[in-house]
C-alpha positions as CSV (number, residue, x, y, z in Angstrom):
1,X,22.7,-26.1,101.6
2,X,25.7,-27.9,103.2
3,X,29.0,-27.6,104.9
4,X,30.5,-25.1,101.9
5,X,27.5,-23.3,101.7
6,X,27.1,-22.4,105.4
7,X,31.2,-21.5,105.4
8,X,30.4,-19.7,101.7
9,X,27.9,-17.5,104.0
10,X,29.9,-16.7,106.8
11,X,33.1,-15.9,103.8
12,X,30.8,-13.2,102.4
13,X,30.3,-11.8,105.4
14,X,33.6,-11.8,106.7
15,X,34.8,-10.3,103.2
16,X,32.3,-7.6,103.7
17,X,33.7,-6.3,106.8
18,X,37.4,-6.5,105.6
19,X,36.7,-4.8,102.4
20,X,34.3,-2.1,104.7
21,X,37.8,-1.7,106.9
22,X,39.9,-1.3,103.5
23,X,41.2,-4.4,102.8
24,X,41.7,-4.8,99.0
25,X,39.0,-6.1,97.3
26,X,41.0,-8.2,94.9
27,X,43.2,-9.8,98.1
28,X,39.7,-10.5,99.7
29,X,37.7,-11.7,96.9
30,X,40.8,-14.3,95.8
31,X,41.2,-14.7,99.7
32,X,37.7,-15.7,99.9
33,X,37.4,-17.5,97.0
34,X,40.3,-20.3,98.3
35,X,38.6,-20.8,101.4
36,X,34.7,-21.7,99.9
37,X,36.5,-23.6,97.3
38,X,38.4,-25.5,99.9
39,X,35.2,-26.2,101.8
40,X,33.6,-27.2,98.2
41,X,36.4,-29.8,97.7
42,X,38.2,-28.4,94.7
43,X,40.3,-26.1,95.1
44,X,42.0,-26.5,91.6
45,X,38.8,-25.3,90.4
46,X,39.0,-21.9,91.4
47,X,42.9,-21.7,90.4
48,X,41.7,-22.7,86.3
49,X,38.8,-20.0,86.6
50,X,41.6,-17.5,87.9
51,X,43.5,-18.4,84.8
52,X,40.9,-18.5,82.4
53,X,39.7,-15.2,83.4
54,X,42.8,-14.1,83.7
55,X,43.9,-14.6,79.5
56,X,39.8,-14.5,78.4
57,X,39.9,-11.8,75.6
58,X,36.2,-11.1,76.4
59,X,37.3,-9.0,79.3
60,X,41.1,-8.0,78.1
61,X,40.7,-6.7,74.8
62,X,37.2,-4.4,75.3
63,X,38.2,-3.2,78.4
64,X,42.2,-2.9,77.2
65,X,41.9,-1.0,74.4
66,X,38.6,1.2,75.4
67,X,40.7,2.5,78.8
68,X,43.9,3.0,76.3
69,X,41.5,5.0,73.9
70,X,40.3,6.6,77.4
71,X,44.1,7.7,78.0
72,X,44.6,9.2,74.3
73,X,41.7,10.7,74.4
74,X,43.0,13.0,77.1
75,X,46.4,13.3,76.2
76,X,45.1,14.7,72.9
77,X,42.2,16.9,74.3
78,X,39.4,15.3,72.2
79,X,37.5,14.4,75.5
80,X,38.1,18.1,77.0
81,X,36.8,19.7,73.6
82,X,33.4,17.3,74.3
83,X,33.1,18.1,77.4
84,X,33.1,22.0,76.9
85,X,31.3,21.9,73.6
86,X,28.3,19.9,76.0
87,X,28.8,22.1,78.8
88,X,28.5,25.4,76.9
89,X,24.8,25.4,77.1
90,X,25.0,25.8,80.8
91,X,27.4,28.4,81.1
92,X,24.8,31.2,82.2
93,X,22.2,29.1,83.3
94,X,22.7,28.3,86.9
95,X,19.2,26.5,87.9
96,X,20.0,24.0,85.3
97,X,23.4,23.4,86.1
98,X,22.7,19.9,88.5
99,X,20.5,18.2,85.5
100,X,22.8,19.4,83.1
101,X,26.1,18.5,84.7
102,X,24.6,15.0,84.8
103,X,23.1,14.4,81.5
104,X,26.9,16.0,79.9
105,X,28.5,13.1,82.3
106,X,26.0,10.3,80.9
107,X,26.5,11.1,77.9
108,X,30.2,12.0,78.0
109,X,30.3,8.7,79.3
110,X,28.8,6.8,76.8
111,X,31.3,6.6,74.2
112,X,34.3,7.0,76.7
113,X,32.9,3.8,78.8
114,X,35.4,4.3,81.8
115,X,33.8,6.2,84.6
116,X,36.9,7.3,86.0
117,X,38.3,8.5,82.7
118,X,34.5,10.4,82.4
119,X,34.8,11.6,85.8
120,X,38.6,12.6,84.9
121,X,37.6,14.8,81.5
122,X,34.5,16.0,83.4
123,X,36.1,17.4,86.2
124,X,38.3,20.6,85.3
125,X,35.8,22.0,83.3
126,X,32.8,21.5,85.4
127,X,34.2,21.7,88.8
128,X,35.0,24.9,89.0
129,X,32.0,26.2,87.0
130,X,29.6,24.7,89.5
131,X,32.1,25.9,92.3
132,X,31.7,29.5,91.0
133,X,28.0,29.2,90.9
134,X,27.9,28.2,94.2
135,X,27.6,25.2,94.6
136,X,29.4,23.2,97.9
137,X,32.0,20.6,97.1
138,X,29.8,18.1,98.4
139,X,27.2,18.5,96.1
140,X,29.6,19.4,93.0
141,X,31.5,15.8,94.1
142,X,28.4,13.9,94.0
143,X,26.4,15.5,90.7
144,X,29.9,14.3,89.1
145,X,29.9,11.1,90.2
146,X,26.0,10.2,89.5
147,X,26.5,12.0,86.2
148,X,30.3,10.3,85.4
149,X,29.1,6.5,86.5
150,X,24.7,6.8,86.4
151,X,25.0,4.2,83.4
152,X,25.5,5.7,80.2
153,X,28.5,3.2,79.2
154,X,25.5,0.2,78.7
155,X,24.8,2.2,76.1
156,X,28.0,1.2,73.9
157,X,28.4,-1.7,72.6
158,X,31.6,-1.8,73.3
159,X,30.6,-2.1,77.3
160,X,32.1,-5.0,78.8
161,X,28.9,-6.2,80.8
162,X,26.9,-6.7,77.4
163,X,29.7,-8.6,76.6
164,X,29.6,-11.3,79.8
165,X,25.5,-11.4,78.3
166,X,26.5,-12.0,74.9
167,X,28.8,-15.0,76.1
168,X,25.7,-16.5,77.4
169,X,23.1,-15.9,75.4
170,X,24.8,-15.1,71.7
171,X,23.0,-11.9,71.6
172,X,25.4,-9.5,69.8
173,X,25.9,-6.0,72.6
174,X,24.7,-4.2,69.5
175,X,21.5,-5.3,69.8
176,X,21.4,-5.0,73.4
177,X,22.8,-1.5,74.0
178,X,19.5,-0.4,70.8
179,X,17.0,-2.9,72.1
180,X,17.1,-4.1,75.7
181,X,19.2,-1.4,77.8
182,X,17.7,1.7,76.7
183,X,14.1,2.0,78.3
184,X,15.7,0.4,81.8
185,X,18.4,3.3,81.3
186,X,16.9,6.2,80.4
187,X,14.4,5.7,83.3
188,X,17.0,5.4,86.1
189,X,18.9,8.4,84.5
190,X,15.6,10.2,84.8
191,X,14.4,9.1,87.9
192,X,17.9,9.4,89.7
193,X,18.6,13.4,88.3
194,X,14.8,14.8,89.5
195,X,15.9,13.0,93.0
196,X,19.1,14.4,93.1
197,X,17.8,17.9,91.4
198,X,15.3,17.8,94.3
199,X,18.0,17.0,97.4
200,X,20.8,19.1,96.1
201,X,18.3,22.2,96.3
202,X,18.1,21.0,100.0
203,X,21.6,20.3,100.5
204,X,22.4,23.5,99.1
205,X,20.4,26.0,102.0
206,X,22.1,24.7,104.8
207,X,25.6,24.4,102.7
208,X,27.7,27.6,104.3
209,X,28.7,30.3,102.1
210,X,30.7,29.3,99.0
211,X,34.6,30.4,99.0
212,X,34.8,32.4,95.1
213,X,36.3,30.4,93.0
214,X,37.5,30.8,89.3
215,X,36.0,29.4,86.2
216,X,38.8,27.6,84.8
217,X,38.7,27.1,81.0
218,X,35.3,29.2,80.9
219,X,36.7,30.9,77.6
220,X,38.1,27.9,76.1
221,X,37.5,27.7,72.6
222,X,35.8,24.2,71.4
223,X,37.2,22.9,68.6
224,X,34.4,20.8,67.3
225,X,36.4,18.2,65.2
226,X,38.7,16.9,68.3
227,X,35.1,17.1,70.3
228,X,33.7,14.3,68.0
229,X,36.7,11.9,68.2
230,X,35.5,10.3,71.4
231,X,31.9,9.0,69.6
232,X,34.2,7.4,66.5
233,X,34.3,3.8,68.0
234,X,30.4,3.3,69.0
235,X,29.6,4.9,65.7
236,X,31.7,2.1,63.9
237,X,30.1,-0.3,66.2
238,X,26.6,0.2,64.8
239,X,27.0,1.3,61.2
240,X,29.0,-2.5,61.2
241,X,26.1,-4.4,63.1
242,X,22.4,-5.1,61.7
243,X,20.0,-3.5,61.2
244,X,22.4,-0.7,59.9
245,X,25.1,-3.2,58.2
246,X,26.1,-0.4,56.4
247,X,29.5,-2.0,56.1
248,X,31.3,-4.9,56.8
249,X,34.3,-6.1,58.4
250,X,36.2,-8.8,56.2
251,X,36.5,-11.5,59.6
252,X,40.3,-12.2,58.3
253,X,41.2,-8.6,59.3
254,X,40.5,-9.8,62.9
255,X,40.5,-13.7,63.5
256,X,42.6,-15.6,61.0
257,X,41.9,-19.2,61.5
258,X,40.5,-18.8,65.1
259,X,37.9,-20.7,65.4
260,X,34.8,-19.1,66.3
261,X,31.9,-21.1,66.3
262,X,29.3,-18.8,67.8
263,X,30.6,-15.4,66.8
264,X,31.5,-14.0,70.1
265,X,35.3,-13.5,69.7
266,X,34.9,-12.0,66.8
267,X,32.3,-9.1,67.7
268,X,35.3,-9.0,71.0
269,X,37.7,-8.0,68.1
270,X,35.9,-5.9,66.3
271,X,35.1,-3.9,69.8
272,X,39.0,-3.9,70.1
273,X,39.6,-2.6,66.2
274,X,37.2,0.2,66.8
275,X,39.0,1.4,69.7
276,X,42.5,1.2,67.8
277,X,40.3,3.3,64.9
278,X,39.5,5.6,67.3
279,X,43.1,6.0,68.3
280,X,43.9,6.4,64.9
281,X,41.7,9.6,64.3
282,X,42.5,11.0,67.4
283,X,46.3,11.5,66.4
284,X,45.3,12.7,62.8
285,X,42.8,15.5,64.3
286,X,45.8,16.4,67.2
287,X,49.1,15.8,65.1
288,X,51.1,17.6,67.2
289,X,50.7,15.0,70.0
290,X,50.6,12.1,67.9
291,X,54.1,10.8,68.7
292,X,53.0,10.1,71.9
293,X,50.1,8.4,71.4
294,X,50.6,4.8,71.2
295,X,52.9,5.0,74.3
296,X,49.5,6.5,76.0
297,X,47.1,3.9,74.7
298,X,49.5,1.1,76.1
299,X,49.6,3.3,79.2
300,X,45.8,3.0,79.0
301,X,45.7,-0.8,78.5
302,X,47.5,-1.0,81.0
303,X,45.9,1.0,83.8
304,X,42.7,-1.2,82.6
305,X,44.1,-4.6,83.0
306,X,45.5,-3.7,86.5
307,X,42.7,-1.9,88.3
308,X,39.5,-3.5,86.1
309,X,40.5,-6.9,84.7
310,X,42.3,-7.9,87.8
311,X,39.3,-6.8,89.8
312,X,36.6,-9.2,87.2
313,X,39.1,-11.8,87.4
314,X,39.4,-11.6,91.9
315,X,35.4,-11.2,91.5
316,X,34.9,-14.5,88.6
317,X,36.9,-16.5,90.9
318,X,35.1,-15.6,94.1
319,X,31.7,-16.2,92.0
320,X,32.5,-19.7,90.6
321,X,33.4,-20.9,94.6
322,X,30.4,-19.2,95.5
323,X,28.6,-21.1,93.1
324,X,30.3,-24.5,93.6
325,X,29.3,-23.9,97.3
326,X,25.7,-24.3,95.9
327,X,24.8,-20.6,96.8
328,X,23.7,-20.2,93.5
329,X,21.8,-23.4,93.4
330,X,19.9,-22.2,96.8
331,X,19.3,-18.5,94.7
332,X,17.7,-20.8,91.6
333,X,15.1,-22.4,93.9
334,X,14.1,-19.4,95.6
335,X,13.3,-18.1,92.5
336,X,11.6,-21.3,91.4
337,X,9.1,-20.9,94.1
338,X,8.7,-17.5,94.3
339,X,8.8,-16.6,90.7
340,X,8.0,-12.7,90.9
341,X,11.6,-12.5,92.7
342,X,13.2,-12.7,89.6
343,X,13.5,-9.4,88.9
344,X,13.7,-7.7,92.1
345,X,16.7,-10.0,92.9
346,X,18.0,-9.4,89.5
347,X,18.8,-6.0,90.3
348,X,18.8,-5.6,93.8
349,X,21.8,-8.2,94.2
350,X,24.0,-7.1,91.9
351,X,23.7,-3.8,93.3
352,X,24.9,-5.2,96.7
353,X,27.6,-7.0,95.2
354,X,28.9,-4.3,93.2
355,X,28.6,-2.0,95.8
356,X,30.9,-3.7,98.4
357,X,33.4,-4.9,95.3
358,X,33.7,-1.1,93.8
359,X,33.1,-3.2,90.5
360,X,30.0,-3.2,87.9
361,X,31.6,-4.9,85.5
362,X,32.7,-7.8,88.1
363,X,29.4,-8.3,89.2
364,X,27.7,-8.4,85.9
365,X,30.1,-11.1,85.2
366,X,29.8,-13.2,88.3
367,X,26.0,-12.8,88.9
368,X,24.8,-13.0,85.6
369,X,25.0,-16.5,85.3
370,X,23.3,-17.4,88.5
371,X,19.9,-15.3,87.0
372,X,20.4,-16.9,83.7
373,X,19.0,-20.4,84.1
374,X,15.8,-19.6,86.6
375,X,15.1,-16.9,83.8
376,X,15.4,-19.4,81.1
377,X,13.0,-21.8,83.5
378,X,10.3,-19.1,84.0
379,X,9.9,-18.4,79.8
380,X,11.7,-14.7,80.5
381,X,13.9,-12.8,78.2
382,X,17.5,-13.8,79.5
383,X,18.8,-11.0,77.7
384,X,16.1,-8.6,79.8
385,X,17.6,-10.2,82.7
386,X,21.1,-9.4,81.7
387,X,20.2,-5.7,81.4
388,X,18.3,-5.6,84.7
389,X,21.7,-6.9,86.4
390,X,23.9,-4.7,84.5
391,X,22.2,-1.8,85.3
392,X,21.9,-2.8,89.3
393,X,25.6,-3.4,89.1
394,X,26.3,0.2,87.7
395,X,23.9,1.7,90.2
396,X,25.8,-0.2,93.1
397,X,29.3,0.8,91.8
398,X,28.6,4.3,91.9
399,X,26.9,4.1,95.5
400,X,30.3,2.2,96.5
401,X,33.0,4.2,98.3
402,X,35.6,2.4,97.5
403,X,34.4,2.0,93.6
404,X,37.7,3.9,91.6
405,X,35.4,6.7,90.4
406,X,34.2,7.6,93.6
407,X,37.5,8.0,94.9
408,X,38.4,10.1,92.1
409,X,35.7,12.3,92.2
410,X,36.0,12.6,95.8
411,X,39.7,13.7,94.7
412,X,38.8,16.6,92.1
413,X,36.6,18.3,95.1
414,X,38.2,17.2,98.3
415,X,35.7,15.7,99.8
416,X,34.9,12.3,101.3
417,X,34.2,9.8,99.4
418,X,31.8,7.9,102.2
419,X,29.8,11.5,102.0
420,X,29.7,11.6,98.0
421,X,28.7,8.1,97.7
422,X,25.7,8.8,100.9
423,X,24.2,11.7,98.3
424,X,24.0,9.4,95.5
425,X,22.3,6.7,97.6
426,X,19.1,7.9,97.6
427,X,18.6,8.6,93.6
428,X,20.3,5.4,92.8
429,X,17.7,3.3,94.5
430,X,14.5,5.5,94.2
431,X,15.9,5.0,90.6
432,X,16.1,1.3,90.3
433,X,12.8,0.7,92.9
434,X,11.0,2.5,90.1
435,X,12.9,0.1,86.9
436,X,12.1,-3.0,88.8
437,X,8.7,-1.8,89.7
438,X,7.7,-1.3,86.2
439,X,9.7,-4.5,84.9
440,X,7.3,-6.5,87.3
441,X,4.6,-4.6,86.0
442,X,5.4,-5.6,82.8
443,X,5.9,-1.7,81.2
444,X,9.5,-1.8,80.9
């Protein structure tokens, strides 16, 4: 490791300390980014990535139109009705609210994909109906947030980190969010809620005596229809894709003459169409809101291009100077002689990145690649790989304080977001020690 290397090292830490003192992270990772790729030599480098990332459909039109599917979604309710038709179970069933409340969020979550948007739907209905069982706003904060951003939006194709692992390895997020994602999923999410069942029991004796508050919305009728609006995108998704196939999407609806050798832009689009479908039922099933629907969806689009895309874009740039620094190169050889690394680094770096940038998605899409080729060189799945970062990068956003759901949630309970992202510490990595345990010992 040379000159930009040794300045790419003291960069990260410097940009760790700004964003810990509140520095934006897109000003510090671009910030950062200039100086390593001035000590690299090539500056011009990182301005093309900025402007690559910053037109690449792969992240713009899945995250675009999935946040302005987010936004009509709760203009017109549907989200609210899923929420309460989920919840409704729990209603008089106070020991099982924590498991529950976080198993509605994951899967709320799932077809939504934007953990603030979960976090957003989630929040009036459960709030005050943990709040009324007694519950502190510590606690209630923090089962939101685990539940709202545990993982559960790897499970749609439609997710923008199976995307950045399609790009590189032409495996279609279909098959990853059936095949590769699930068993590394489902195990955090169970590991993670028996932790957090266990500590909030704890946290919850020395909690003082709860304030009464109201069940908002406890009588709320469900209206089932507007409740299943939110899963019509992934449902699309994988009746279109093998093994399924049970219909097809003529390519000329979405491409033209693009050219698309490998096939990636065009499972991009068809990510994008679903969303607009989705949009599309959403008004029929609420007509009384429709007018003011496609004015929400842009709304959407547009809250995701500012506060995600810009965020991947500040992170990609930051990634390729690291990289051209020959951090990356230095990470490859570790690996090389140390081969059972792969995995724990795999997810255990992400997770650090992710946590200081407030971003999973922009450090699936930065660190990604540097696991790719010392998989590729050991014989291991790539795509395994991928999952194992995506899902460290979801576990350190929600453990971040300054990740956008966090602050929100910390917002629907007044509390502090440093002391909601300190309870979800703990489940988060007992949860991912135990996937990267079993992915060494070859179960998972």
């Amino acid at each position: 490791m040379g000159f930009a290397g040794s300045v790419a090292l003291v960069v990260v830490v410097g940009a760790v300390v700004l964003v810990v003192r509140g520095w934006d992270v897109r000003l510090v990772l671009l910030g950062s980014a200039l100086v390593v790729s001035a000590a690299a030599g090539d500056v011009p480098a990182a301005v093309r990535k900025f402007l690559d990332a910053f037109s690449d459909e792969k992240f713009v039109v899945p995250i675009c139109t999935a946040m302005g599917f987010a936004y009509v979604l709760r203009h017109t309710g549907c989200d609210r009705h899923l929420v309460l038709l989920l919840v409704r179970p729990l209603r008089h069933a106070r020991w099982l609210l924590v498991p529950g409340v976080l198993v509605v969020g994951f899967l709320v979550n799932i077809p939504v994909i934007s953990q603030t948007s979960t976090a957003v739907c989630l929040g009036p209905v459960v709030v005050p109906l943990m709040r009324r069982a007694g519950y502190s706003p510590a606690t209630t904060g923090a089962c939101l947030l685990l539940g709202a951003s545990v993982g559960g939006e790897l499970l749609n194709p439609g997710a923008p980190e199976l995307k950045a692992v399609e790009k590189r390895t032409g495996v279609p997020t279909t098959v990853q969010a059936r095949q590769n994602l699930p068993p590394l999923v489902f195990t955090q999410l169970a590991v993670s809620v028996a932790v957090f069942w266990v500590l909030s029991r704890r946290w919850e004796r020395t909690a003082p005596d709860p304030d009464p508050v109201d069940a908002g919305g406890a009588a709320e009728r469900v209206n089932v229809l507007k409740a299943l609006v939110p899963a019509v995108p992934i449902v699309l998704l994988f009746l279109s894709a093998p093994p399924l196939s049970v219909f097809a999407v003529p390519p000329h609806w979405v491409m033209g003459n693009v050219a698309d050798p490998t096939g990636s832009l065009l499972s991009t689009r068809l990510i994008g169409l679903a969303m607009l479908v989705g949009v599309g039922v959403a008004m029929l099933v609420a007509p009384g809101r429709a007018k003011d629907c496609v004015g929400e969806f842009f709304a959407g689009a547009g809250y995701g291009f500012a506060n995600i895309v810009s965020l991947i874009v500040a992170a990609v740039c930051f990634g390729a100077a690291v990289e051209a620094a020959g951090l990356a190169g230095v990470l490859g050889r570790l690996i090389a002689e140390v081969p059972g690394l792969l995995h724990p680094l795999s997810g255990f770096v992400p997770l650090g990145f992710a946590a200081v940038s407030g971003s999973g998605m922009a450090s699936t899409n930065v660190l990604y690649e540097f696991f790719y080729l010392p998989a590729v060189a050991l014989n291991e799945n790539p795509v395994d790989v991928g999952a194992l970062v995506s899902l460290g990068s979801a576990a350190g956003r929600t453990l971040s304080p300054v990740a956008a759901v966090t602050l929100m949630c910390a917002r629907l309970t007044d509390t502090n977001p440093f002391t909601l992202a300190g309870r979800v510490a703990v489940p988060l990595l007992a949860g991912m020690a135990v996937v990267v345990a079993l992915r060494v010992a070859g179960v998972l």
